[in-house]
N, C-alpha and C positions, 0 to 999 in steps of 0.2 A: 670420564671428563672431570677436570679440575675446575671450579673457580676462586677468583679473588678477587677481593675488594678493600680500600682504604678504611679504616675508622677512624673514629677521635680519640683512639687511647696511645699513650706516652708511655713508656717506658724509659730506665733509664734516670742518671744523674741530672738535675734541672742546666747542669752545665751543657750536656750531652745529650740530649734529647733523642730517642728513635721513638716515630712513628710506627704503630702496631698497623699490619697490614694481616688481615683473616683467610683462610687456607682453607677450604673445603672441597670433597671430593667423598662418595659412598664408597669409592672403592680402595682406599688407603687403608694398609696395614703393617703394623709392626713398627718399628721405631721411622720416623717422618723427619726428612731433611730436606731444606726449602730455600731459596731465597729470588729476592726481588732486584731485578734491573732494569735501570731507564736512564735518560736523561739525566746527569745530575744525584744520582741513586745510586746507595750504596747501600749492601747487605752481607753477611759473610757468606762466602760460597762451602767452605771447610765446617762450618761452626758444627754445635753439638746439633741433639733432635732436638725437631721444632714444637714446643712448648703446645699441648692442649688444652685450651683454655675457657672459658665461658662462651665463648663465641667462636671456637674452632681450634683451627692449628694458626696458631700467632706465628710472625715473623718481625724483628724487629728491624727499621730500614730506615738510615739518616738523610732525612731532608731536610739540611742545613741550608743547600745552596739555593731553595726554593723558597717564597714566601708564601705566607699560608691562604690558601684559595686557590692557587696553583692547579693546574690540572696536567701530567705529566705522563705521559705515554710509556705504558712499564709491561714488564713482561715478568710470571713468577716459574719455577721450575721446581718442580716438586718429584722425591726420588722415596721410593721404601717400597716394602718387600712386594708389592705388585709391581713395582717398576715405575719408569719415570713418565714423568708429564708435564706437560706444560699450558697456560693460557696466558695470553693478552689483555689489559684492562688500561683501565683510566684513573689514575692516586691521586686522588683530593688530597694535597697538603693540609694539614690540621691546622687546627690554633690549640695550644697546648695554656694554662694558666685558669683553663676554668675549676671550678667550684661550684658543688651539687649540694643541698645542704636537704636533707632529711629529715623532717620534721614529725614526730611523734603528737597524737595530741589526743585528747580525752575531754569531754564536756563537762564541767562542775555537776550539773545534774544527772551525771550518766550513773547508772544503776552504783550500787558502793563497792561491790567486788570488780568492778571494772574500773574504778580510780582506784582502787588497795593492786590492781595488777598492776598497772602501770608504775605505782607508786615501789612494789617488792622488784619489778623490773629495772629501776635504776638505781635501787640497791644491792642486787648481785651484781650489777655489771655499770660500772663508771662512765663508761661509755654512754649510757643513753641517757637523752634528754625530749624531754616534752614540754609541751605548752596545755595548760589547761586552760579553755578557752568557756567564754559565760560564767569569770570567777564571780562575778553577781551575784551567782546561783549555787555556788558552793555550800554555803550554812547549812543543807539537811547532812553534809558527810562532814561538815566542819563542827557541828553539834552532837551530831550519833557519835561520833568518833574523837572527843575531845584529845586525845593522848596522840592524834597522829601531826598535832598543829604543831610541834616543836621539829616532826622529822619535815614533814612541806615547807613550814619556814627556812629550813637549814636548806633545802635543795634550792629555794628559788637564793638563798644569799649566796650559794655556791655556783650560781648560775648554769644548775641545771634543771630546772623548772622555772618555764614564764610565763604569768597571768594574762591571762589576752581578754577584754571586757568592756564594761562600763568600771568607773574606778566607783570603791566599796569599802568597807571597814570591815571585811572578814581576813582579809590577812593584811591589808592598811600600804598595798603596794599598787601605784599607779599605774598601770597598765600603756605599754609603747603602742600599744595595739587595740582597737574596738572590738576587731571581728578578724576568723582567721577560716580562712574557706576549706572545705573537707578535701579529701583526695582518695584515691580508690585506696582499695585495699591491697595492700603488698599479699595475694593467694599465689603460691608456689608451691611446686612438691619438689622441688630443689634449690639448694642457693646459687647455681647457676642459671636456674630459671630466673628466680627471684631477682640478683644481677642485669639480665639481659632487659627484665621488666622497667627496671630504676634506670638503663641507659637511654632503652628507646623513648620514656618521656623525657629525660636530659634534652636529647636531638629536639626533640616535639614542642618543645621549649624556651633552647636557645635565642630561637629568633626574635623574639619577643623580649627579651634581657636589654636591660641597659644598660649591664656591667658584666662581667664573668661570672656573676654569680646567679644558680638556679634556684627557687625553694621549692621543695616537693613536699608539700603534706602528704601524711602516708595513713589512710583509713579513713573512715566515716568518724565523730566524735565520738560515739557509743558504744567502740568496739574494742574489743582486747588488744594488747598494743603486739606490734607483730615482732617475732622473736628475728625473722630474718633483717628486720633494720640493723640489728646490730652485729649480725654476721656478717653485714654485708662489709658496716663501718672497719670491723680489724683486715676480713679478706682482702678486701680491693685495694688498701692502703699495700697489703704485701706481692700485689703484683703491677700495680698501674701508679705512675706518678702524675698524669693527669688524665681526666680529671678526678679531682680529688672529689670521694661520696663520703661525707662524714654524719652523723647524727648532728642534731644543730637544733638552735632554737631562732624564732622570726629575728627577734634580735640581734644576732649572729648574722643572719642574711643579711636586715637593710643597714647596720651600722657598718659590717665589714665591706659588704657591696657598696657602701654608698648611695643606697637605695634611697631613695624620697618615701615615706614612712605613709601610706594614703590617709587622709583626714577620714573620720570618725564620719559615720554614714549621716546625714542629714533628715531628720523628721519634718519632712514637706506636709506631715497633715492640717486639714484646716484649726484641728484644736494647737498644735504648735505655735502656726501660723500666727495665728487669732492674739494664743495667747503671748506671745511674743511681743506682737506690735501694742497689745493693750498693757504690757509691762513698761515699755518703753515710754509710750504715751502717758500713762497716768498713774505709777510708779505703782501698781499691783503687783505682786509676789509671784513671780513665774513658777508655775505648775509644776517643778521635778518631778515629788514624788508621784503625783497622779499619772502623770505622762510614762514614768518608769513603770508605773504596776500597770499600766494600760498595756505594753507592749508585750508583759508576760502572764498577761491576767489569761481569763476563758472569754471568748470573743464576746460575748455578752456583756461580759464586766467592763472591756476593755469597751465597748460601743458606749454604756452606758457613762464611764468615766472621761471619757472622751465629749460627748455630748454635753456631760455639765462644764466642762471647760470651755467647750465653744458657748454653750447659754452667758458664762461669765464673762466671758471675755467681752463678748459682744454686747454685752448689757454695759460694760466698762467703754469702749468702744464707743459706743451709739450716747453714751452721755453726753461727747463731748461735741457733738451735733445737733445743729438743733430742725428736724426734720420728722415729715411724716413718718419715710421710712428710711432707712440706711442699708445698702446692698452692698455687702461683701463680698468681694474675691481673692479666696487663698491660690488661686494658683499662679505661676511665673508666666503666666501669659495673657490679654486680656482676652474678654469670655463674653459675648452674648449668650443669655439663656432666660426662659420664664424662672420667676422668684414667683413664690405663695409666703405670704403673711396672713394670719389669722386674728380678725379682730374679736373681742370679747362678745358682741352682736353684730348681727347682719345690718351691714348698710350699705347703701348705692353711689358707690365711688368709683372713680376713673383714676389711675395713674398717669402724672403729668413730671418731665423734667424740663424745666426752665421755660414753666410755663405752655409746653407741647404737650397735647394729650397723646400717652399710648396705647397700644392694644391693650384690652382689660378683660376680665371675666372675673364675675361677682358671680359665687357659688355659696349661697346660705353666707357665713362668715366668714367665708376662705377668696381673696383678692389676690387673684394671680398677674400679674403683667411679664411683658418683656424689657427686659433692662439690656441694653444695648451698649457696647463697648467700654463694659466696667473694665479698670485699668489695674492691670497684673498684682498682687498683692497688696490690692488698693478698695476703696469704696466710692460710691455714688450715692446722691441723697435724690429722696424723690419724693412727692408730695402725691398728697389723695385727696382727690376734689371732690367735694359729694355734689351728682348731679339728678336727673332722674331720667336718665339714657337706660333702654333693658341692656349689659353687659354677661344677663348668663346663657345656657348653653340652648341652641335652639333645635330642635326636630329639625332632622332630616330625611334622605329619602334614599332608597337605594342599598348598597351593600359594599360602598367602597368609601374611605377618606383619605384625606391628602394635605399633606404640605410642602410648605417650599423645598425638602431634601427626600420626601418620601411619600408614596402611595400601600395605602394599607388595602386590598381587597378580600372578601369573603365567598368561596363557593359553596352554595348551600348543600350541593350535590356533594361535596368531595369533607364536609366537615372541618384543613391544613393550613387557614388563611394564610397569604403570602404576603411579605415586603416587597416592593420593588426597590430597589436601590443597590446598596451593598449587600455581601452577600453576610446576615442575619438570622437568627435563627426565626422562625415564626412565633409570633404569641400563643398559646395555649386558648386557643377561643372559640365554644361551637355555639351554635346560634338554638333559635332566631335569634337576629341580632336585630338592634338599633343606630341608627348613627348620626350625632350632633354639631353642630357646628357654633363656633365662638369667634371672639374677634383675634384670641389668641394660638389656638389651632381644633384641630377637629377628634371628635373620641368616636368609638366602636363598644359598645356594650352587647354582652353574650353571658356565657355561663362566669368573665371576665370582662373585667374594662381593658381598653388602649389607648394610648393617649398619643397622638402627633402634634407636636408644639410648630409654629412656625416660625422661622428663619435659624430653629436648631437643629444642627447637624449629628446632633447623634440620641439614641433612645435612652439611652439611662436616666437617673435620677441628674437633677442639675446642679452644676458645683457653684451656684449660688446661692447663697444667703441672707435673708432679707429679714429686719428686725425694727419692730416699730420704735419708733423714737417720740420727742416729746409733744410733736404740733399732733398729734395722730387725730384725727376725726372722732375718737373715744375715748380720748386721753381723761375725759374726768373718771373714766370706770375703772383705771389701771393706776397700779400702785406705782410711783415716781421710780424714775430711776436713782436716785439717792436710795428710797428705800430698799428698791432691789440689788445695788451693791451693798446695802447695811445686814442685807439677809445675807447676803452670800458671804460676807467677811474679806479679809485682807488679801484672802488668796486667791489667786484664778484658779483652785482646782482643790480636793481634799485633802487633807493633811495625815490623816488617820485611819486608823479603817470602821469601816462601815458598823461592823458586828463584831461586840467582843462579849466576851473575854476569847482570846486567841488561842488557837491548839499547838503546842508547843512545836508537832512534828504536821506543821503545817501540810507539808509539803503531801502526804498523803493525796489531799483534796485541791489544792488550789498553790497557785504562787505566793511568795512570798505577801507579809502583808504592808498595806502601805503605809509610806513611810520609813520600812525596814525593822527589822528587830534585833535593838542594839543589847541584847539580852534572853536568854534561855531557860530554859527548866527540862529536867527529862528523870523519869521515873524508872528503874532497871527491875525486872522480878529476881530475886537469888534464889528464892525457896518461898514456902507455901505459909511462909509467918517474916522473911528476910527480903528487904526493898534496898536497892541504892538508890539518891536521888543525887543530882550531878546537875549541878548550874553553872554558867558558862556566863562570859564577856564577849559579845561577837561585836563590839566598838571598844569607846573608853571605858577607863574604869568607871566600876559599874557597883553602889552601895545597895542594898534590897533587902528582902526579907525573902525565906521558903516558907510555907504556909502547909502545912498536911490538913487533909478534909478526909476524916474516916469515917465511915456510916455508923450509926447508931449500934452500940455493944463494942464497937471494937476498942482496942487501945495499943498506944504505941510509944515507942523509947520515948518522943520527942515529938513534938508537931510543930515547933517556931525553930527557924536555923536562919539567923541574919547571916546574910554574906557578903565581904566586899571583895571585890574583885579585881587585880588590873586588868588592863588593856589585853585584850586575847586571852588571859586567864580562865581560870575553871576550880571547883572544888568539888567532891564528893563524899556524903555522910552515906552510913548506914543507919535504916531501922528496924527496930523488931515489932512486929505485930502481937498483939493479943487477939484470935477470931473466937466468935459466936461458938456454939454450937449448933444451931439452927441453920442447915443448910441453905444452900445459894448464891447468888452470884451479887457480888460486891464492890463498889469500884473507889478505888483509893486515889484521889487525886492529891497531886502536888501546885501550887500557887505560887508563882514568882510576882512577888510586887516591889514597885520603884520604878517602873517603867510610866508611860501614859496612860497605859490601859493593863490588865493583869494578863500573865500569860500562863498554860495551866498545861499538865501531860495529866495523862490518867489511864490508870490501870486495872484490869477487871478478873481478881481473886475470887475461886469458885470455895464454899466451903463442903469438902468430904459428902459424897453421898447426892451433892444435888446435881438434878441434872444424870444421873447413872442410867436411872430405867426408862425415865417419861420425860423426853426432851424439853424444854421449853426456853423457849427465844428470849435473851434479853430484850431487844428492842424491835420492834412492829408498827407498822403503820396501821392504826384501828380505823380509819373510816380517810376517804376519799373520795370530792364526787366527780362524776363519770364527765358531766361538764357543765360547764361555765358560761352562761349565755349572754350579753349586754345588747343593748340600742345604741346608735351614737347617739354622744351625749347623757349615756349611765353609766355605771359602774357594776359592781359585785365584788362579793369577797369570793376567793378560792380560798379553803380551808384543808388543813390536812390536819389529825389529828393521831399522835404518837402515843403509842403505849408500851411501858416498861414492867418487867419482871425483878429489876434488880432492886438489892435491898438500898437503894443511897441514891441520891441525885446525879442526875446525863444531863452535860452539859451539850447542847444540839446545835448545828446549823442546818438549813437548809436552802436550796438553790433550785429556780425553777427553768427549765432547762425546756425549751420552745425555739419553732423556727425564724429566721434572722426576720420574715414579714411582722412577729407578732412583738418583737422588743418592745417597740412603744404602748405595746396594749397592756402588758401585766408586768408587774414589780409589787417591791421591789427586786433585784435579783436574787441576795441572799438574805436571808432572816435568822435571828438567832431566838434560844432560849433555854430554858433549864427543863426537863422531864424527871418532876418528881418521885422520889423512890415509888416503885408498886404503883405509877399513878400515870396518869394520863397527861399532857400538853397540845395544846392545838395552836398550829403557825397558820396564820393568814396574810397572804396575798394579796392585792386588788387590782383588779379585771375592769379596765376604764377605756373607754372608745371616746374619742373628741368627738364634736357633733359631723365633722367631715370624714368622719370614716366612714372607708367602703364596709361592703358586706364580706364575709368570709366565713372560714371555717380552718384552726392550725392546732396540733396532738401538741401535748406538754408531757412531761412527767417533771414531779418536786424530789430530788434526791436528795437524802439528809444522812448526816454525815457525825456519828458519836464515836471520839476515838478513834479506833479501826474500822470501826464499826461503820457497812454503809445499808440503808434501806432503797427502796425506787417505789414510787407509787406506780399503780397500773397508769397506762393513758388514759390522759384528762382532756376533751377537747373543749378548747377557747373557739367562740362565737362571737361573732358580728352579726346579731341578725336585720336583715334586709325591711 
């Protein structure tokens, strides 16, 4: 038995079009002649054998007199050396004129032999093009690899590589595009496989088009680019005239499609939010950089940089109020939810708006109320009345709590408490338990608290915001809000980074730093007495000095190399070392200054002999403690203390790396300092519980980061004790 069926491939002068009609049958052999009649259809009956092609034995068959969408009752007849056959079908007329466009693409951060592939791939063959997409993130292969910035600049002016990002100053090109979505992998073990894969998304696809043209990203960003994109690009052009599969870039898709280009994703967070409206309103300096390193920081950095922007904004904000308290809501919708604001001491207040007292709970110095229909990225002010009403949490009785959206019950026998309501997961809580009641909702306390608010609809954290302002009931014990914009300074957010001096190849440990680094230094080993050092311009031109720092006995060609640099430029000296004799390990750093802060590479020279028989560790953590305990309302230091074997100063950071519960308990998150040659340094932490913390117990480790070089303390556990 034969089948056939319509596709959407053209054959054929664009003046003359024939629709491809596919021919299959297991039992066909030796040369295959075919053709197609119906309606209105025409095919040759004499013509030569019928063509085997990606998708069978093609026949080519003019549907001129039909318009496309068509369904046309056809009959094919198919003759070779088993004999003839025939079947009946149904020929979808086509629409001929589309456009598939192939998009190759690779992530600026993807490992560097996987941009250098992609990058030798569009150098053997003209044909392919990609887009490198988070050119943001480019600078660790745009700095390793200063010498390739002439051949990437020439491909994106030749318009075969397109920047897809946040726009940057590592190659100084605006980007048509934010963000460009991955796509599977072109896996074939043929290029008629490979072919038939790139059609059936075409079809999968179409419908969805608002013009004739498809884009097909082809890969995940990280991955080798695939060699069949571009066999596919010459193949398919020499047998099919529509649709055309060509390599391409996004640009190519929306400007030739006439695509509407999508707008750049929108940062609906409350520190955006926040700080947006507080730019707008009191002519503060919108947080870029803070909000750019927050998005590619370690979630940590990014919570913690994030939270100073909301502290500022809303310290900006709430100035210009003059109110107990002032309740925020970032989101696009408005929001009933309990707010807690925390006074400096405990005192006996009620929440009132315009003069209506609302629900309240005075908890030690934490005042929690319900704010009710705060208006979509907007605020509410609301006043604290000191009365002498008990508003905290009262004994209750029994094993169950409740509010207006939910019942929390406990079975002592089964240990699984259940929610009623939506289906949730249950809290983590075995007993005995306790359960209390307030005027704002009801808690469960076990090896865990829970907490039911009422008249809110859902259990999480609430996306309300509540910040005291100037009438506060305390106000004489709290520093002004002028003073608190005078600390924070001009900006809603940091400007710099945190801990410096900066590692030149950052990118080992952490993202980019903030602010960017319009400037380089990188150190090369040549030989065991022969350095390159190689500074670079990754913005404008760029005046500086290089700075060599040799340990004690050594000497070298040269230690000062002022350099100026243009815009994308770069230089490279060589120097010669003079080493000790006295075995060991050495580390020769390079210092880039002219920047805001110094930026530094460093490299670690073993001298002959050390280290051969009796290993011994440059760098170790000598003492760690096991843990960390606090009250609410103390503090503590975590200490870690570093010890080095090397003959010369390690310049160190460290980072304390603990679960999302304990953020606000220990900082800061990273710390820096120098560990002197042969000698010891100790980094401290501090381990602080506000007087309203719960009890707990959460594992940390402090990893610290020299060079290449990374340590991990054992776990450390942080306490709240009860």
């Amino acid at each position: 038995m034969i089948s056939a069926e319509s596709t959407e491939l053209f054959v054929g002068p664009r003046t003359a079009l024939l629709q491809v009609v596919r021919v299959t049958s297991p039992a066909l052999a030796g040369p295959v002649h075919a053709h197609v009649s119906g309606p209105g259809l025409h095919s040759p009956r004499h013509g030569g054998s019928a063509i085997a092609g990606p998708f069978g034995y093609e026949v080519a068959v003019d549907v001129s007199e039909h318009s496309p969408g068509s369904v046309v009752p056809a009959q094919a007849v198919v003759r070779s050396a088993a004999g003839e056959d025939s079947c009946t079908f149904s020929l979808v007329v086509g629409s001929p004129g589309w456009t598939v466009h192939l998009v190759g693409q690779v992530a600026a951060d993807a490992p560097f032999a996987v941009l250098r592939a992609h990058l030798d791939l569009a150098l053997t063959d003209p044909a392919y093009r990609f887009a490198v997409t988070s050119i943001e993130l480019l600078q660790p292969y745009w700095d390793t690899f200063p010498q390739h910035r002439s051949l990437l600049l020439r491909l994106i002016s030749e318009g075969r590589v397109e920047v897809v990002g946040s726009e940057s100053n590592v190659v100084g090109v605006t980007p048509l595009l934010s963000s460009l979505p991955s796509g599977p992998a072109l896996a074939a073990s043929s290029l008629g496989e490979a072919e038939r894969a790139v059609y059936s998304r075409f079809l999968a696809s179409r419908s969805a088009a608002s013009s004739q043209h498809v884009m097909l990203p082809v890969g995940p960003p990280r991955s080798m680019p695939s060699p069949w994109m571009t066999a596919i690009h010459h193949d398919w052009s020499k047998r099919y005239t529509w649709p055309r599969i060509i390599c391409s870039l996004p640009r190519d898709y929306y400007v030739r499609g006439s695509v509407p280009v999508p707008p750049p994703p929108l940062d609906d967070s409350p520190a955006a939010v926040f700080a947006s409206h507080a730019s707008q309103l009191t002519g503060a300096v919108f947080p870029d950089a803070a909000l750019a390193r927050a998005a590619a920081a370690h979630p940590r950095e990014a919570f913690d940089l994030r939270s100073d922007v909301v502290s500022r904004s809303l310290a900006a904000l709430t100035s210009t109020v003059d109110s107990s308290v002032v309740v925020w809501n970032a989101s696009s919708v408005p929001c009933t939810d309990v707010v807690s604001v925390h006074l400096p001491a405990a005192r006996n207040v009620h929440a009132a708006f315009d003069g209506e007292p609302l629900p309240t709970l005075v908890d030690g110095a934490a005042v929690t109320f319900l704010a009710r229909d705060v208006p979509a990225v907007g605020w509410r002010t609301y006043a604290l009345v000191e009365d002498t009403v008990d508003h905290g949490w009262k004994r209750g009785f029994g094993n169950e709590i409740a509010s207006t959206h939910y019942v929390l019950s406990y079975d002592p026998i089964a240990s699984l408490a259940a929610v009623d309501g939506p289906a949730l997961e249950a809290p983590r809580l075995t007993g005995p338990v306790s359960v209390w009641h307030s005027e704002v909702g009801e808690k469960m306390a076990g090896s865990s608290t829970f907490t039911l608010w009422h008249e809110v609809d859902h259990l999480g954290p609430s996306s309300l915001v509540g910040v005291l302002g100037s009438r506060s009931p305390s106000a004489g014990s709290l520093p002004s809000v002028a003073a608190r914009l005078s600390v924070a300074g001009p900006s809603l957010g940091p400007v710099s980074p945190a801990v410096t001096p900066v590692f030149a190849r950052y990118w080992l440990h952490e993202s980019a730093p903030l602010g960017g680094l319009a400037a380089n230094v990188r150190l090369e080993v040549l030989g065991p007495a022969r350095l390159r050092v190689v500074a670079m311009s990754d913005g404008p031109d760029f005046e500086g000095v290089v700075r060599l720092v040799l340990p004690d006995g050594w000497s070298a060609s040269w230690d000062s190399l002022p350099v100026s640099l243009p815009a994308g430029g770069y230089v490279t000296a060589e120097v010669r070392l003079e080493a000790p004799r006295t075995p060991g390990c050495y580390p020769v750093r390079a210092i880039l200054a002219g920047l805001p802060f110094e930026v530094y590479d460093v490299v670690l020279l073993t001298v002959p002999e050390w280290d051969s028989e009796d290993p011994v560790e440059v760098l170790w953590v000598a003492s760690s403690p096991s843990a960390v305990s606090v009250t609410p309302g103390s503090s503590a230091t975590l200490r870690v203390v570093l010890a080095s074997s090397a003959h010369g100063d390690l310049p160190v950071q460290a980072r304390v790396l603990s679960p999302r519960e304990s953020w606000e308990l220990v900082g800061p998150f990273c710390v820096g300092g120098v560990v002197p040659g042969q000698g010891r340094l100790a980094l401290d932490f501090t381990v602080s519980a506000p007087v309203w913390a719960e009890p707990g117990s959460w594992p940390a480790v402090v990893r610290v980061a020299v060079g290449e070089l990374v340590r991990t303390t054992a776990v450390i556990r942080l306490e709240v004790a009860g």
